[in-house]
Every structure is written in C-alpha cells, then in structure tokens.
C-alpha positions in Angstrom: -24.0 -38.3 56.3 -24.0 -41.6 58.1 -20.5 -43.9 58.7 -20.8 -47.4 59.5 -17.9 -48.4 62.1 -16.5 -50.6 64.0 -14.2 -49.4 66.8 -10.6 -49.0 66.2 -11.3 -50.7 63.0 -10.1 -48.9 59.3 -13.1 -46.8 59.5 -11.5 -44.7 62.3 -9.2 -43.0 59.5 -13.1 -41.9 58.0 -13.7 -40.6 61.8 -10.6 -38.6 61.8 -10.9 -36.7 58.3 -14.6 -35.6 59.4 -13.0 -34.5 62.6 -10.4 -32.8 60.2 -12.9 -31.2 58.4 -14.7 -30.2 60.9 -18.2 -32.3 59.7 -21.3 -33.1 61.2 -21.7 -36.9 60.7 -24.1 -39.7 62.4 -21.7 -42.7 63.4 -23.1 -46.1 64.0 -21.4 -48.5 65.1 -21.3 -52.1 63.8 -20.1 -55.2 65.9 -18.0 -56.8 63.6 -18.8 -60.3 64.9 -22.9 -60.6 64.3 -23.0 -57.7 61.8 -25.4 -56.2 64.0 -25.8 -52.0 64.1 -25.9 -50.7 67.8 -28.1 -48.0 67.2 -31.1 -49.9 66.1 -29.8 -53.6 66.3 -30.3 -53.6 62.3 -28.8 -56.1 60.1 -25.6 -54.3 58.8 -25.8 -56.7 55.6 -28.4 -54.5 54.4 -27.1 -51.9 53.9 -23.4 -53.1 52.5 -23.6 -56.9 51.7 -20.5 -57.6 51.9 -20.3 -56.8 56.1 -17.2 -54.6 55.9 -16.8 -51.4 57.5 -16.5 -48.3 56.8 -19.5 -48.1 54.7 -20.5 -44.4 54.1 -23.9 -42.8 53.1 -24.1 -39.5 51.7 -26.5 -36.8 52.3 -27.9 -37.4 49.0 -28.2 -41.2 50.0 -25.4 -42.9 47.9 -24.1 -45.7 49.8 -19.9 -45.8 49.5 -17.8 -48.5 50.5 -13.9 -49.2 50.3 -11.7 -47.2 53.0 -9.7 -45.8 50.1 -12.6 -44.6 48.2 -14.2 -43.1 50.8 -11.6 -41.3 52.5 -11.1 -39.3 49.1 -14.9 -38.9 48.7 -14.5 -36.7 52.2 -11.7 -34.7 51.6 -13.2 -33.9 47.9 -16.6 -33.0 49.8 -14.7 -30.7 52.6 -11.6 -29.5 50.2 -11.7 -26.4 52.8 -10.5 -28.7 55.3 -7.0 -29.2 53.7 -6.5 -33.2 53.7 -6.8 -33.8 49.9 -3.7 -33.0 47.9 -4.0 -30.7 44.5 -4.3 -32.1 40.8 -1.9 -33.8 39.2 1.4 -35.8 40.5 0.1 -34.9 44.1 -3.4 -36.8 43.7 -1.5 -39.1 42.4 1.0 -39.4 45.2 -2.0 -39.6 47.8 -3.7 -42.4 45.4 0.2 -44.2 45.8 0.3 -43.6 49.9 -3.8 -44.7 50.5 -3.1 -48.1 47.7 0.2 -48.8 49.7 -1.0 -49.0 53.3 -4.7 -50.7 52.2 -2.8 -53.4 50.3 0.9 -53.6 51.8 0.0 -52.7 55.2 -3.6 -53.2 56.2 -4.6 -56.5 54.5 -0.4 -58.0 53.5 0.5 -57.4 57.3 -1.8 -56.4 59.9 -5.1 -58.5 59.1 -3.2 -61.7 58.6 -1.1 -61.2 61.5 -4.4 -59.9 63.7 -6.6 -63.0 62.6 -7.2 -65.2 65.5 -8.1 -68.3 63.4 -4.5 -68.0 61.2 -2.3 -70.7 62.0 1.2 -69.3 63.5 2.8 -70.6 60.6 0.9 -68.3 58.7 1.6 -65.8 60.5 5.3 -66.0 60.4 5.4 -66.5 57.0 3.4 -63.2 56.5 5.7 -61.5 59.3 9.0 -62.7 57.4 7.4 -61.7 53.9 5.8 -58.7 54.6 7.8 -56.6 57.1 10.0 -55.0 54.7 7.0 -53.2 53.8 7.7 -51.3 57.2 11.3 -50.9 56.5 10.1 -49.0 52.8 7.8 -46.4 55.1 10.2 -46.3 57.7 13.3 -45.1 55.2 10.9 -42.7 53.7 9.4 -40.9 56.7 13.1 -40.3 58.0 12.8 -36.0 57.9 9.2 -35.7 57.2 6.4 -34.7 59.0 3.5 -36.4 57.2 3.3 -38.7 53.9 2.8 -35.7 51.6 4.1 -32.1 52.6 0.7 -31.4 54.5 -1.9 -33.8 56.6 -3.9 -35.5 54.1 -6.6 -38.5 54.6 -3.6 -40.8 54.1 -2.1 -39.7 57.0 -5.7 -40.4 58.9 -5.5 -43.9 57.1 -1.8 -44.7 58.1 -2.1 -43.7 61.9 -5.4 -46.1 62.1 -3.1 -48.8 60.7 -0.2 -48.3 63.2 -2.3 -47.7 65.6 -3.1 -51.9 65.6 0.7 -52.4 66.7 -0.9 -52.3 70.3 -2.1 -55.8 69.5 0.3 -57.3 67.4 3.4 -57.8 69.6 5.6 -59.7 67.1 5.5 -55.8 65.3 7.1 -53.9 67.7 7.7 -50.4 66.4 11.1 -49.7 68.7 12.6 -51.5 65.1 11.2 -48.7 62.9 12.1 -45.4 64.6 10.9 -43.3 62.0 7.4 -45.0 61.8 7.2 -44.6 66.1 8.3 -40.8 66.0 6.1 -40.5 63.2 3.0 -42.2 65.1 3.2 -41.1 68.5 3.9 -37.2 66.8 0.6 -37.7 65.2 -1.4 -39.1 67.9 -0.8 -36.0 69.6 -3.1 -34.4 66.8 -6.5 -33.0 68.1 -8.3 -34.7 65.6 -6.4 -37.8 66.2 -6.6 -37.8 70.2 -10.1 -37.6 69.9 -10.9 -40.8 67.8 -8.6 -43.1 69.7 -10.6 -41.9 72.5 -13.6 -42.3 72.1 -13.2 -45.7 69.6 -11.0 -46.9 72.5 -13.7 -46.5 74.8 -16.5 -48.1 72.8 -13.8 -51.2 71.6 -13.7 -51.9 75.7 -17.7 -52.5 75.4 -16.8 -55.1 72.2 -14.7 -57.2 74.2 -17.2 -57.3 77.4 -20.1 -58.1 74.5 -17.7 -60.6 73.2 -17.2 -62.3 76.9 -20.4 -62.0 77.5 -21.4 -63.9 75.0 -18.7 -66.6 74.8 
C-alpha cells in the first residue's frame, strides 16, 4: 500500500499504526505548500483532489482519504496487530475518541491556532473557546494508560495531535498534567519514537525548501 504524507502532519498517526502492525508500506511524502510528491515530483491533486494528507492506496488500488477513516481501514486490515477495539460499545468508543480529537482537537484547536495567516484575534478567540476541550481529555486520562484499555489507532491519532504543542506556545501542556504524562509516556513507545524520528528529520528539509524558496 502507498500513504501520502506530509511530515509531522495527521498522517503520522497512519505511520504509526503500520509501524504497530508491523506492515510493509511505500510512504511518499507530499510538501504541503505546492502539493508536489517528493518521490517523483507528481502533482499530489491527482491522486486526492482535494490536497489533504494522509491519502492511502490499498494493495488492491482503492484510493482512501480522511485520517479517521483510514486509520480504521488499517487496524481492520492488520486486526493481528491489536490497535482496533472489538464489536460493539468498544468500536463505538474508538469511533467517539478518533471523532473527538479530528473535530475538537485537530481542526477546533490546533489548525486554527497553527495557521500562520489567522489573525491573533482569531486565535484567541479559538484558544478561549476551545481549550476546555483539553480540560475534558485531561480529566479523563487521570489513571489510564491509553484512551481505551489497550493501544488502539486513536491513541496513534491523539499523540500526532499533541505532538503539535511543540509549536503552539500559547498551549502549554505543564496546565494539563494528565495529557503531558500521558504524551511523553507514549512517546517513549517504539513505534512512536520511530515516527517522530524520522518525520522530524524530513520536516527539518520542509523548512529549508520553504527558506529556500521564500
């Protein structure tokens, strides 16, 4: 299978769960700001119109997108690997965690807060609107180890999400405790260790194309 990326982006939580899983996978990266696929300096647009990453094609050639969608379309493939959750109010519960931090977390708090053409009054309107999102995860991760009573694909979601604390400074973790422990425990994770890594490396090469070209 082939996943579209862009480093450090919401397709890292993809990278982790095929790390999880253990699965082969051909990753090609996508610079977010011309849309443009490393590998072969392809139009990304071709392939998912809309520009957004992660995009996923299967080994049968059906093109996914939609983070949520996807990372349930891998731990369905891989159910050996553990990251899925069983039928019932479980799948539900791991439908509830990956809806919560793609609309709550990821585009309510991080991606207006992250946009570098939002004005600072939007910003702070967002920031006084949507922190108590953070307050809701941070009360509920007091005593646990993961969202669900095992490491699923939400967990791989919700890491890649905190993970973009290290450039928002008005969202400074030290005020969720439970949300820190619960992060820096995780990061720790093989799988985990690994994508930050290597997407960490390959996001310093964005921001020298992006001087480069400024």
């Amino acid at each position: 299978m082939d996943l579209y990326f862009s480093p450090l982006a919401c397709s890292m939580a993809t990278r982790i769960a095929l790390y999880e899983a253990g699965a082969g996978a051909t990753y090609l990266e996508v610079d977010p700001a011309t849309k443009t696929v490393m590998q072969d300096g392809s139009d990304f647009r071709a392939v998912n119109p809309i520009g957004l990453v992660p995009t996923l094609r299967t080994d049968e050639g059906v093109v996914l997108t939609e983070n949520a969608a996807i990372l349930q379309y891998v731990a369905d493939r891989f159910p050996q690997s553990g990251i899925s959750a069983g039928p019932g109010i479980d799948r539900t519960r791991l439908q509830q965690w990956l809806c919560f931090i793609g609309t709550e977390l990821h585009k309510g708090l991080f991606v207006p807060v992250l946009d570098r053409m939002a004005p600072q009054e939007a910003k702070a309107y967002v920031l006084e609107k949507n922190l108590s999102r953070l307050d809701h995860l941070d009360n509920y991760l007091k005593g646990r180890e993961f969202l669900l009573d095992h490491f699923t694909v939400a967990d791989a979601y919700l890491v890649t999400v905190i993970n973009w604390t290290m450039a928002t400074p008005p969202i400074e973790l030290a005020k969720w405790p439970n949300v820190k422990a619960y992060y820096e425990r995780l990061r720790t994770r093989p799988s985990i260790a690994r994508a930050i890594a290597e997407e960490f490396e390959l996001y310093k090469q964005e921001l020298a194309r992006r001087k480069a070209a400024a």
